[in-house]
C-alpha positions in Angstrom: 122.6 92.6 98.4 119.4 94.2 98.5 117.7 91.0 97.7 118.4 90.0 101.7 117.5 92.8 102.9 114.8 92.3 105.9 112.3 94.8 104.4 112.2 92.9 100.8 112.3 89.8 102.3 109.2 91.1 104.6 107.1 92.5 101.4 107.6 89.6 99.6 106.2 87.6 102.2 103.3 89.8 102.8 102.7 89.5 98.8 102.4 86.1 98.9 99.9 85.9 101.6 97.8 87.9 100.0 98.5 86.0 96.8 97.5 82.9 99.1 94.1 84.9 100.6 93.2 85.6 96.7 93.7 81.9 95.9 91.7 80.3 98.8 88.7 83.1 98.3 88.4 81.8 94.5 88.0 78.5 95.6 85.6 79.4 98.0 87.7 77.4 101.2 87.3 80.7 103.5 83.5 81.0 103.1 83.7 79.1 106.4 85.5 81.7 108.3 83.8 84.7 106.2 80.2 83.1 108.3 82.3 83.3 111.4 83.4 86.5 111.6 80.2 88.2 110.3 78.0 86.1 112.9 80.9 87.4 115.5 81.8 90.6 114.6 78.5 92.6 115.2 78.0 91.1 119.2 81.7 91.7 119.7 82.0 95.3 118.3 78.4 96.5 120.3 80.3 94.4 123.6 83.5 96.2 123.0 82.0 99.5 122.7 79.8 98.6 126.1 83.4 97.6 127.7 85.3 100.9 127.2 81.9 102.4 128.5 81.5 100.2 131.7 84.9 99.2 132.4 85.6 102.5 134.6 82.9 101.6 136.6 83.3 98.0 137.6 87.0 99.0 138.5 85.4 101.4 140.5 83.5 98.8 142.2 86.0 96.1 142.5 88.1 98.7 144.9 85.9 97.8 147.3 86.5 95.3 149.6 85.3 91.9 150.0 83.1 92.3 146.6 84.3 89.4 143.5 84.8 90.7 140.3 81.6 88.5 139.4 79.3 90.4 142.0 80.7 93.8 140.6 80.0 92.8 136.9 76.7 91.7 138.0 75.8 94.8 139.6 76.5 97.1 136.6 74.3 94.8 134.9 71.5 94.8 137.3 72.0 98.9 137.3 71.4 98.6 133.8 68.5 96.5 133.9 67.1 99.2 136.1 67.1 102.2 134.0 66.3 100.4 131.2 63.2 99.3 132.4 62.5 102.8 134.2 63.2 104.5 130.7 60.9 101.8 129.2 58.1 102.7 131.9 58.5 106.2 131.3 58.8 106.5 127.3 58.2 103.3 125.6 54.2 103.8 125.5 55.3 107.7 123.9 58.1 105.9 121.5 55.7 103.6 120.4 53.0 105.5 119.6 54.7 108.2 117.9 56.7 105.3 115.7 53.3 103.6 115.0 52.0 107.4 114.0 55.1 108.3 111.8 54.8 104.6 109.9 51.3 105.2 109.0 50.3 108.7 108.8 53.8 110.1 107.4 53.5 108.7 103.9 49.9 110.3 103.5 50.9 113.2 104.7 53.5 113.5 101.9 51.3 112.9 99.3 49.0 115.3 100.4 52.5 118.1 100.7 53.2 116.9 97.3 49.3 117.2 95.9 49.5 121.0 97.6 52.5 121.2 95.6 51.8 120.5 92.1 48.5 122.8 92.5 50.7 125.7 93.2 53.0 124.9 89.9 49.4 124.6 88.3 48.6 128.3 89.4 52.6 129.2 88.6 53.1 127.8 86.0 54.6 129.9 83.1 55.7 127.3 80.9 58.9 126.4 82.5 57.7 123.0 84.1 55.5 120.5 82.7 53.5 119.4 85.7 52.0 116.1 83.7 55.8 115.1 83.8 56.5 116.2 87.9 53.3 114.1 88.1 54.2 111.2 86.6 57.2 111.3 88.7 55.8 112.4 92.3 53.6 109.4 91.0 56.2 106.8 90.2 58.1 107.5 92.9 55.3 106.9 95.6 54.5 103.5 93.8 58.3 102.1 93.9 58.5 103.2 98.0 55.4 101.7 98.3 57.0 98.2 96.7 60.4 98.8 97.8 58.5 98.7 101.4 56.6 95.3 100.3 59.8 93.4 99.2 61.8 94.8 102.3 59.2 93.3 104.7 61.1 89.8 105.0 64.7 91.4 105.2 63.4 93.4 107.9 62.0 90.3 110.0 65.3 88.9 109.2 67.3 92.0 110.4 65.2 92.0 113.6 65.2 88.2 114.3 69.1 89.0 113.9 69.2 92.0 116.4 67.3 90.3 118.8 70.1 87.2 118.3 73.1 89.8 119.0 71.3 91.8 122.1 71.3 87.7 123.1 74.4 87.2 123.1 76.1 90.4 123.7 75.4 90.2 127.6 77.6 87.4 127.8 80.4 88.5 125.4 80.8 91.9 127.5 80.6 89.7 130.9 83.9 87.8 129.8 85.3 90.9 128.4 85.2 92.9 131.8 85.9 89.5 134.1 88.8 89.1 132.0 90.3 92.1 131.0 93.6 92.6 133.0 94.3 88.5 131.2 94.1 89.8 127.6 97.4 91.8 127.5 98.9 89.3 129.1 97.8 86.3 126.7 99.1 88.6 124.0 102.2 89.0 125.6 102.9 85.5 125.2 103.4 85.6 121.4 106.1 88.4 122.0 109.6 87.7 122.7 110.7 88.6 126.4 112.9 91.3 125.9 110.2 93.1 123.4 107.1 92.7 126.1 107.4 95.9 128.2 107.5 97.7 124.8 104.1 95.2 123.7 102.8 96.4 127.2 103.0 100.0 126.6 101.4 99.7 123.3 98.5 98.0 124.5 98.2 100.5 127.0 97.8 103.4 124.7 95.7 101.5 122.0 93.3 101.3 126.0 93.3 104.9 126.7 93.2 105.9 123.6 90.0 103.8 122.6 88.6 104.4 125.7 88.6 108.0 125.8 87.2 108.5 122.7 84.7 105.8 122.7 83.4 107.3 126.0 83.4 111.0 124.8 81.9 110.2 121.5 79.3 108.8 123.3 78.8 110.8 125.6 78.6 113.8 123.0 75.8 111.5 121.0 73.8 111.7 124.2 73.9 115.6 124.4 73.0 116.0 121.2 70.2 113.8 121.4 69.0 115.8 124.3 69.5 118.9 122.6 67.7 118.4 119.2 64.6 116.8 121.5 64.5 120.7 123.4 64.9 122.1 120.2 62.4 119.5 118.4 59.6 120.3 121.5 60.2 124.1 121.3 59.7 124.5 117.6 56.7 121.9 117.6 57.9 119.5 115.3 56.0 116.3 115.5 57.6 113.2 116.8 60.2 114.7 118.4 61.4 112.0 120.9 61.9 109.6 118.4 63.5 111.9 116.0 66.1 112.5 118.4 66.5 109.1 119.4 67.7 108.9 115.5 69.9 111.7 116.2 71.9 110.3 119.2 72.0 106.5 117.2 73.7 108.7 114.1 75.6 111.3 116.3 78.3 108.6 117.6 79.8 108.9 113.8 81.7 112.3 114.4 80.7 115.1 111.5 78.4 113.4 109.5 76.2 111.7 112.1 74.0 114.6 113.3 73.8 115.1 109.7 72.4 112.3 108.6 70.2 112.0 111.9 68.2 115.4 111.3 66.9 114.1 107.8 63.8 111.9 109.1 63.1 115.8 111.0 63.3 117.0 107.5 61.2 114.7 105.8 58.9 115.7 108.8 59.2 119.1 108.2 58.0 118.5 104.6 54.5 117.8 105.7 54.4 121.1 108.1 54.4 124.6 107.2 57.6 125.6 105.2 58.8 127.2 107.5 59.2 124.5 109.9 62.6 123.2 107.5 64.0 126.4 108.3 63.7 125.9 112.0 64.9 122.1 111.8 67.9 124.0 110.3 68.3 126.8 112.9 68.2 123.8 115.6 70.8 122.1 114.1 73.2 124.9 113.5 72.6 126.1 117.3 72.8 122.6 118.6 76.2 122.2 116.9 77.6 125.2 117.6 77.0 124.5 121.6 78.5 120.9 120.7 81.5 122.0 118.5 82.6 124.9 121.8 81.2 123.9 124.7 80.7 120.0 124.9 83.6 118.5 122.3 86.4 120.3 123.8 85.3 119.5 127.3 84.3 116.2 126.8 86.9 114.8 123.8 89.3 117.1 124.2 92.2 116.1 121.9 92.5 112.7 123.0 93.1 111.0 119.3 95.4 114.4 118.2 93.7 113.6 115.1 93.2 116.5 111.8 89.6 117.1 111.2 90.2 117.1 107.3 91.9 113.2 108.4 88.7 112.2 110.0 86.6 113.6 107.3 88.5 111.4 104.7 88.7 108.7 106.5 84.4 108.4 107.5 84.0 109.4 103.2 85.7 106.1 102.4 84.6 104.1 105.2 80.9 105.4 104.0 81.6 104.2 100.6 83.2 100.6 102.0 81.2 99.5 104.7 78.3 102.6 104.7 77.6 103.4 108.2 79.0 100.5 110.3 82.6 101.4 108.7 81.6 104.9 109.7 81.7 103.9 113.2 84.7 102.1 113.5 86.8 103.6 111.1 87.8 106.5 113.6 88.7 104.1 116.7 90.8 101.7 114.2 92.6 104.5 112.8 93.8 105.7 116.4 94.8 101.8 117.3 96.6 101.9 113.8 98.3 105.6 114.7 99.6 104.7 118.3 101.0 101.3 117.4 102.9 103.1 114.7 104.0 105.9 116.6 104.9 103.5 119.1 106.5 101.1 117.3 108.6 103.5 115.4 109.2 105.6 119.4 111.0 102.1 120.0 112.7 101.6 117.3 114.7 104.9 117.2 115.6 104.7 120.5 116.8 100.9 120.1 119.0 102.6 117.2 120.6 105.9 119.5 121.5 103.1 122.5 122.8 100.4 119.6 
């Protein structure tokens, strides 16, 4: 009867645990683990991206003779440590001068594009726009940043105090992760039956390169466009220009949408220059994705996920509207470990059935 069938018997089950989940959440019995895995899940997803990124090059070192996977490990770090206090040396004094500018001058400056603004309606005006009312609103809307900014001021400590917590711990999480590495498939292995584990094995294998590759190049690409809006930035004169492209590259790890979102501070910038200068923010953009999208993509990504641009698209709209820009960023990657176990699982499965 269908009743016995493997696949009801399997949704049922999978009903009922999420019957279960429902349950225990009203109660309030998983607020435990709900603390757990938000205090865990930001240190391990920055370690895990810093694992796919450092990984090739501990290996690299541990084919060296005579040098312990600890010393390697520690070496990468200690590289690290380097250039980030070279790059600290060289640009921290320029970053934190132009942030300290951008903080306090930038909000004046708007109100001052926004005064030049309503005095050319005033001259324009031909009864089509009441400026009382665009004042009242310019006006309004200065005050509620202005308080927004004053009630923010403790979550921001908070968010800070929290950062500074992760960037704590996140050396050591990534340490374990790259000492231990060739354990995990293994361990996992363990909870599959014998004659399934050189099928686990390739699957875990795929879900690494895929990861991998794309973590890397998506990365990588981030960087470039980073670069390349700061040229762009210096050449058209737009002020604060390192650390507007310092937004960019943070942004441009979320495929499509990132270097969108990361060229809006420029544009809020741009406001407060001649209007001209928006135009040019635009023109930087479009040139800077059009070397991206032919030249550094394909050479750097390649089609290493085999994935549709309209599916990515979807899939970064919901994330956005789920878990805003942190589900941005890993919705791509857990999509691809999603798609290969699939594919991989169902690869197995048919040809279990031919040799049955």
């Amino acid at each position: 009867m269908w009743i016995k069938h493997p696949y009801f018997k399997f949704v049922t089950g999978a009903i009922l645990f999420l019957i279960l989940i429902y349950f225990l959440n009203l109660l309030n019995i998983l607020a435990p683990f709900k603390t757990a895995i938000s205090t865990l899940f930001f240190p391990i997803l920055i370690a895990g991206f810093l694992y796919y990124i450092l990984k090739p090059i501990v290996r690299l070192i541990r084919k060296i003779k005579f040098i312990p996977e600890e010393v390697a490990i520690l070496s990468v770090f200690a590289a690290i440590a380097g250039l980030l206090f070279l790059a600290g040396r060289l640009f921290a004094q320029k970053i934190s001068t132009q942030f300290s500018n951008i903080t306090q001058k930038l909000p004046k400056q708007l109100k001052e594009t926004a005064n030049k603004a309503q005095e050319t309606i005033d001259k324009h005006d031909m009864g089509m726009l009441s400026v009382n009312q665009l004042r009242q609103e310019a006006s309004s809307y200065l005050s509620g940043i202005t308080q927004n900014l004053g009630e923010n001021i403790s979550q921001i400590a908070s968010a800070l105090t929290g950062a500074t917590t992760v960037l704590v711990v996140v050396p050591f999480v990534l340490f374990y992760f790259l000492k231990d590495d060739n354990r995990f498939i293994p361990f996992i292995l363990n909870f599959i039956p014998k004659k399934h584990r050189d099928e686990g094995t390739k699957v875990f294998q795929d879900i690494s390169v895929k990861l991998s590759g794309y973590i890397i190049g998506q990365i990588t690409v981030a960087i470039v466009d980073g670069v390349l809006m700061y040229i762009g930035y210096a050449i058209i004169g737009l002020p604060y220009a390192l650390l507007l492209a310092i937004f960019v590259t943070i942004t441009a790890v979320v495929p499509f949408f990132g270097p969108i979102l990361g060229v809006l501070p420029a544009l809020v910038v741009a406001l407060t220059q001649q209007p001209s200068m928006i135009i040019y923010v635009l023109i930087t953009l479009v040139v800077v994705q059009q070397i991206e999208g032919n030249l550094v993509a394909p050479l750097v990504l390649g089609n290493k996920l085999n994935i549709h641009p309209l599916t990515i698209i979807l899939l970064l709209l919901v994330a956005a509207a789920l878990y805003k820009f942190i589900g941005m960023l890993i919705a791509i990657p857990l999509y691809a470990v999603v798609k290969v176990t699939v594919l991989d699982l169902y690869q197995f499965y048919k040809n279990h059935k031919k040799t049955a």
